[in-house]
GUMI-127567 format. One record per residue (C-alpha): residue number from 1; x, y, z; residue in three letters. Coordinates in pm, 1 decimal. Example, Ala and Ser with C-alpha at 12.3 -4.5 7.8 and 13.67 -1.06 7.14 Angstrom:
BEGIN
<1; <1230.0; -450.0; 780.0>; "ALA">
<2; <1367.0; -106.0; 714.0>; "SER">
This chain:
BEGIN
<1; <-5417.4; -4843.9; -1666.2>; "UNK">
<2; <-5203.6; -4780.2; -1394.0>; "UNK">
<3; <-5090.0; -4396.7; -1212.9>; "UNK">
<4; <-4719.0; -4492.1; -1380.0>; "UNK">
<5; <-4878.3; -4524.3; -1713.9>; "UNK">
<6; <-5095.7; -4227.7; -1685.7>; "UNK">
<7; <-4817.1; -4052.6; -1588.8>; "UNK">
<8; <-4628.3; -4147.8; -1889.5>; "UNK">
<9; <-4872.5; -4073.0; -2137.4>; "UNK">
<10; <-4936.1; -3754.5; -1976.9>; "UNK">
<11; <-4565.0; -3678.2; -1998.9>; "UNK">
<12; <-4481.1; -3784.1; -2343.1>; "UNK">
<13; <-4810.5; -3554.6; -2447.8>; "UNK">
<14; <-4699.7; -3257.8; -2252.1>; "UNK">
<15; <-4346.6; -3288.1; -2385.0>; "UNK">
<16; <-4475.5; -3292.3; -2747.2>; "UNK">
<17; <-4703.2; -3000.9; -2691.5>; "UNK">
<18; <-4386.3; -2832.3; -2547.1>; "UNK">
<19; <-4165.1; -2901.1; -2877.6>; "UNK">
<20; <-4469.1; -2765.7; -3091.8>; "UNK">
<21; <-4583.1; -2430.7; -2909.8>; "UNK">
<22; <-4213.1; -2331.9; -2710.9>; "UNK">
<23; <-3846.3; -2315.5; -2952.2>; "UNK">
<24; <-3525.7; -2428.5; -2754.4>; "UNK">
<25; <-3354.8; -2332.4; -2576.7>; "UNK">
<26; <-3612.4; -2107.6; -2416.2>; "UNK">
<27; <-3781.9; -1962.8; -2060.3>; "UNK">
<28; <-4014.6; -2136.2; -1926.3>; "UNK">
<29; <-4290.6; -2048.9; -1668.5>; "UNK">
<30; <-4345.4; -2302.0; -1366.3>; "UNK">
<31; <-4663.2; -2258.6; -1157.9>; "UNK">
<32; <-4723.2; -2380.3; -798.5>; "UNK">
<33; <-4920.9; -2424.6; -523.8>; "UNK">
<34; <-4838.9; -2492.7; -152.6>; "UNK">
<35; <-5012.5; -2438.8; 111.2>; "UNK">
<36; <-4936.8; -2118.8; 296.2>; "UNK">
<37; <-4812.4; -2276.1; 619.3>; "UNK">
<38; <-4593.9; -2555.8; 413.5>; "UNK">
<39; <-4298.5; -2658.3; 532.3>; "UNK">
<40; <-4132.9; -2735.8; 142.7>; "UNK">
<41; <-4205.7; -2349.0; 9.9>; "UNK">
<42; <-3790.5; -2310.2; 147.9>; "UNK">
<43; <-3732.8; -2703.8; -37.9>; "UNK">
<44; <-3904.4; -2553.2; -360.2>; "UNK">
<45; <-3729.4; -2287.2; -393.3>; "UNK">
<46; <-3351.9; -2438.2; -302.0>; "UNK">
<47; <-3449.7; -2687.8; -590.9>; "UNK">
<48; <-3406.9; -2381.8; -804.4>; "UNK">
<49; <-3142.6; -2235.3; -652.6>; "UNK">
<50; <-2927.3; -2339.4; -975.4>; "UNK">
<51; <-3078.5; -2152.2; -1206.4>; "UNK">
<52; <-3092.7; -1783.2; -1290.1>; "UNK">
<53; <-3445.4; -1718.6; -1236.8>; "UNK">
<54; <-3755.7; -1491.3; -1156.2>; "UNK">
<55; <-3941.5; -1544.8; -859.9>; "UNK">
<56; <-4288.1; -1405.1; -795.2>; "UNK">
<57; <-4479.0; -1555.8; -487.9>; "UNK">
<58; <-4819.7; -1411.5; -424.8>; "UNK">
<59; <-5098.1; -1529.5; -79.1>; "UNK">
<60; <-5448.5; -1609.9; -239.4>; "UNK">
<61; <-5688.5; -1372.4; -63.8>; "UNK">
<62; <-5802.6; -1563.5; 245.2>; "UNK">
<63; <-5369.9; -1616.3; 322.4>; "UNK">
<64; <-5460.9; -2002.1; 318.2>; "UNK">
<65; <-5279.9; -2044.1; -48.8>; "UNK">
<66; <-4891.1; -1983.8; -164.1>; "UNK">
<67; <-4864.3; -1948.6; -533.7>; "UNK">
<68; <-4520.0; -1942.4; -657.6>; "UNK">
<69; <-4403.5; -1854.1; -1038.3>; "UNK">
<70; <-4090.9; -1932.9; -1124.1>; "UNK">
<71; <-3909.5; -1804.5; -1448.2>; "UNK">
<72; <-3623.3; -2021.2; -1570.2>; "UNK">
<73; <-3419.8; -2064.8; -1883.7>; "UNK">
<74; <-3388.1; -2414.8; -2023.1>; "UNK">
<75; <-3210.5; -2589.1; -2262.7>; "UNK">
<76; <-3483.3; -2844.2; -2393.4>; "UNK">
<77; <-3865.2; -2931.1; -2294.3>; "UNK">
<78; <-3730.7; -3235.4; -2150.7>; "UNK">
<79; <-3557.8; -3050.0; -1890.9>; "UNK">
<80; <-3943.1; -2891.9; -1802.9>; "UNK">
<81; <-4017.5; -3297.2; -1803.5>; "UNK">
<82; <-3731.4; -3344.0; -1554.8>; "UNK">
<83; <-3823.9; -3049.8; -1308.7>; "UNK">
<84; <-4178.3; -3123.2; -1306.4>; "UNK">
<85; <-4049.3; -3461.5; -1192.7>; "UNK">
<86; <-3813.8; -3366.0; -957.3>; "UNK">
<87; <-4061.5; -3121.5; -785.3>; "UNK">
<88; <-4380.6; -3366.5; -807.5>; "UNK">
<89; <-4188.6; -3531.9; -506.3>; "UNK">
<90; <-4275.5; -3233.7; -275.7>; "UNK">
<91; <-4588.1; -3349.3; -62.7>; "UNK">
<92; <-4846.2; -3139.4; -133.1>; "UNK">
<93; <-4778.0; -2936.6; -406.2>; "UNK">
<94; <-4986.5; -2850.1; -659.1>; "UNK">
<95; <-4869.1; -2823.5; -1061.6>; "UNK">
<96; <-5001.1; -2589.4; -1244.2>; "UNK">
C-alpha cells in the first residue's frame, strides 16, 4: 500500500472517529511538536492567525522540545482533516 493510501485510510478513520466522539460545530484541541530551535514555530502559528484561538506553548524539560496546543473553534471535523493537512507540510513537525 502506498504512504498516499495510508494516509487516506488514516484520514477517513480519524474523520469518522471525529463525527462519533466531537458534535459540530465545536473546539477542537491541536497538539504539536517542533523542535525548540525550529525555524516554522513563527509559520505554525501565522497558519492560525485566522482563527480565534488559545495558545499554550510549553519547553520539554531538557529545552530541546516545543510543544504547542492550540484551541480553535471549527465548523466540521473535516476542517480538523484540512488543518492537519495544511500543517503536515511544516518540516519537522510532529502531530499529536
Amino acid at each position: 500500500m502506498s504512504l498516499n493510501a495510508n494516509n487516506d485510510e488514516f484520514y477517513s478513520r480519524f474523520h469518522e472517529q471525529l463525527k462519533k466522539s466531537q458534535s459540530w460545530p465545536g473546539k477542537y484541541m491541536f497538539k504539536f511538536i517542533l523542535k525548540s530551535n525550529h525555524t516554522d514555530i513563527n509559520k505554525l502559528k501565522d497558519f492560525f492567525k485566522k482563527f480565534k484561538k488559545k495558545i499554550s506553548i510549553r519547553s520539554s524539560s531538557k529545552e530541546n522540545y516545543i510543544s504547542i496546543t492550540i484551541t480553535v473553534s471549527l465548523i466540521s471535523s473535516q476542517d480538523v482533516i484540512l488543518t492537519y493537512k495544511k500543517v503536515s507540510k511544516i518540516k519537522g513537525i510532529i502531530m499529536i
